[in-house]
C-alpha positions as CSV (number, residue, x, y, z in Angstrom):
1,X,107.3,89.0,100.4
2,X,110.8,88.0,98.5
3,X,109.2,85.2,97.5
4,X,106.7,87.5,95.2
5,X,108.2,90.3,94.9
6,X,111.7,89.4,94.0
7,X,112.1,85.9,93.3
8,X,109.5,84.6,91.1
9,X,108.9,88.2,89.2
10,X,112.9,87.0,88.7
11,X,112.2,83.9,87.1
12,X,108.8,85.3,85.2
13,X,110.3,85.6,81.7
14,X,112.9,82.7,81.6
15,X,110.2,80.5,82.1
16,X,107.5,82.2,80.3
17,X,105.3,82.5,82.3
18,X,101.5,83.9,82.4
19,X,102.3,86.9,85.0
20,X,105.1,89.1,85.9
21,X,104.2,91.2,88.7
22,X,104.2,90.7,92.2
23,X,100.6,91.2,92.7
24,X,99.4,88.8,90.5
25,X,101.5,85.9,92.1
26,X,100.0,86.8,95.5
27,X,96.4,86.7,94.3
28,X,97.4,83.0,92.3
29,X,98.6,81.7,95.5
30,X,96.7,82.9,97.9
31,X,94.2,82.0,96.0
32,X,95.3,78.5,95.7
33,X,96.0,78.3,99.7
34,X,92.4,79.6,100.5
35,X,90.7,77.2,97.4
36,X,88.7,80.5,96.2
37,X,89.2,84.0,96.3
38,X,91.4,85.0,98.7
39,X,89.6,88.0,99.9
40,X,86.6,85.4,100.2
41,X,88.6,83.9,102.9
42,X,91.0,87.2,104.5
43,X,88.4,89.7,106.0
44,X,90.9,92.7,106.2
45,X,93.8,94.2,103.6
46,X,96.9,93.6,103.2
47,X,96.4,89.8,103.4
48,X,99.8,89.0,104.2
49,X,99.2,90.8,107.4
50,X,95.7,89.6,107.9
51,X,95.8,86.0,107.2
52,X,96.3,83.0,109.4
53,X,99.2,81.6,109.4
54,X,98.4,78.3,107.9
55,X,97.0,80.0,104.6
56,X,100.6,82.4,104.6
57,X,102.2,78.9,104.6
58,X,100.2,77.0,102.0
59,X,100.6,79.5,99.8
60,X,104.6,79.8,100.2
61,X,104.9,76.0,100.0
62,X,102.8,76.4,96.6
63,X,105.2,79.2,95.5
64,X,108.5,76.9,96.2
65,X,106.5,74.2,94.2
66,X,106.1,76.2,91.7
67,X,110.1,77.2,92.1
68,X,110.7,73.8,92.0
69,X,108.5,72.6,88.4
70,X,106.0,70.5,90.6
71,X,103.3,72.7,90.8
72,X,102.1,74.7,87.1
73,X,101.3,78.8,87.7
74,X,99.6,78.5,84.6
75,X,97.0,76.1,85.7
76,X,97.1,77.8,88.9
77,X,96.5,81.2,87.4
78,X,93.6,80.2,85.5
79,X,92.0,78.5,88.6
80,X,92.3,81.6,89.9
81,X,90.9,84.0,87.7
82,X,88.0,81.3,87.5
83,X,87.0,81.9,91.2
84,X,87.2,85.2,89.8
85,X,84.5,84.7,86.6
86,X,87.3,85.8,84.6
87,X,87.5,82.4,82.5
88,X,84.9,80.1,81.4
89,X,86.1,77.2,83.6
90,X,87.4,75.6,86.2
91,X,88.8,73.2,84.0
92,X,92.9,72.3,83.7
């Protein structure tokens, strides 16, 4: 929960990137851990108390990558809202 609700919210505007609140990095990487929607994939709400505990740890690894410059929110954000027939495509 620091990771997305203090730490990257913390780093959102230095590095300009596409989301600054905390929900919005949860659905990009649970999204990414689950390869689809995450509620696709987590039958019951909150996730983070729901899921398994492989998904919870994907999904902090791809946070720290992102942390770290070796994984892009941006093109993870748009896969997400792809799944989510928000974009045109899955593309990038």
């Amino acid at each position: 929960m620091t990771l997305t609700r203090e730490t990257l919210p913390g780093l959102a505007a230095a590095r300009r990137w596409p989301v600054r609140a905390d929900h919005c990095f949860q659905r990009i990487l649970l999204d990414a851990a689950c390869g689809g929607r995450w509620y696709d994939h987590i039958l019951a709400r909150p996730a983070y108390r729901h899921a398994p505990p492989e998904i919870l740890a994907r999904a902090i690894a791809l946070g720290d990558a992102v942390i770290a410059g070796t994984e892009d929110l941006h093109a993870l954000n748009r896969r997400s809202l792809a799944w989510r027939g928000k974009t045109r495509s899955l593309a990038d």
